[in-house]
C-alpha positions as CSV (number, residue, x, y, z in Angstrom):
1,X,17.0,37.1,-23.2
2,X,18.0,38.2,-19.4
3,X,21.8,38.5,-21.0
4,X,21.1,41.0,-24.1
5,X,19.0,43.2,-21.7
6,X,21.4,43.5,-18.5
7,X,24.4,44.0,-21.5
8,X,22.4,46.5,-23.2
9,X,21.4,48.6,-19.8
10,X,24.5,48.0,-18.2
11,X,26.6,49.7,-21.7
12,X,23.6,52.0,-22.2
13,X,24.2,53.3,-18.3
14,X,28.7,53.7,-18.9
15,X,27.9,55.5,-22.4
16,X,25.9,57.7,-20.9
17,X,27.9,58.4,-18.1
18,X,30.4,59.0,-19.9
19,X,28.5,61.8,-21.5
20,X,28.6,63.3,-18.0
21,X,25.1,63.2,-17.6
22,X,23.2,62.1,-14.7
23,X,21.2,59.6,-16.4
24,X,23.7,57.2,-17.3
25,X,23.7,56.9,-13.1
26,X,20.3,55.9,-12.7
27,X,20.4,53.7,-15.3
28,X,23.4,51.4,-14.1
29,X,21.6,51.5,-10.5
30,X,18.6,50.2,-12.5
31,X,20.8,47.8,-14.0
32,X,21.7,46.4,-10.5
33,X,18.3,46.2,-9.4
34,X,17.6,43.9,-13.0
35,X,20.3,41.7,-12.1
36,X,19.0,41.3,-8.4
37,X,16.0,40.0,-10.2
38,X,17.9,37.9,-12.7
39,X,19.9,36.7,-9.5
40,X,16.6,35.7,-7.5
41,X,14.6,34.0,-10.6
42,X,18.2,31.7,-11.3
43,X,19.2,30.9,-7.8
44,X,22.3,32.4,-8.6
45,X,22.2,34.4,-5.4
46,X,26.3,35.7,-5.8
47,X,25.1,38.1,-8.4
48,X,22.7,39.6,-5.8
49,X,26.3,40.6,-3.8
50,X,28.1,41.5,-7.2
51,X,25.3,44.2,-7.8
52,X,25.5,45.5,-4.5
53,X,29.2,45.8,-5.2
54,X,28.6,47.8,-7.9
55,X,26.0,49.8,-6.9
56,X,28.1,51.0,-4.1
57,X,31.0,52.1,-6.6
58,X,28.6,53.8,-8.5
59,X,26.6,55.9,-5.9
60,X,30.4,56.7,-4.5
61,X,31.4,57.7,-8.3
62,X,28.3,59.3,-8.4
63,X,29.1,61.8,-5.3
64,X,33.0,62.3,-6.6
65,X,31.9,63.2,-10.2
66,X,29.1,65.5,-8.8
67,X,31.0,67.3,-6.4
68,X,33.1,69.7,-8.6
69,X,29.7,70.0,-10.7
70,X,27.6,71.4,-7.7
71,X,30.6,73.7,-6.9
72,X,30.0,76.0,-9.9
């Protein structure tokens, strides 16, 4: 179950993105915080430093893909 629902977030999040609208950003950073969870309840604690990873690109994707926006 934990698979369909951090694929169908995680694709969800990038589609929207793509979209170029903010939500698709809060949604992968939700994403990461699911797979923290998933991460803790498997004792598979290397996804905990993948989604912190990620997170980070996002949130700096985030500010590079905002900036030309905010300057209009």
């Amino acid at each position: 179950m934990w698979s369909w629902v951090l694929a169908i977030v995680g694709i969800t999040g990038i589609f929207i993105v793509g979209k170029k609208s903010i939500a698709g950003w809060v949604i992968l950073l939700i994403n990461e915080n699911l797979w923290v969870i998933y991460a803790v309840k498997t004792h598979q604690y290397g996804f905990i430093a993948a989604a912190i990873g990620y997170a980070t690109v996002y949130i700096k994707n985030f500010v590079s893909w905002s900036r030309p926006r905010l300057a209009r």
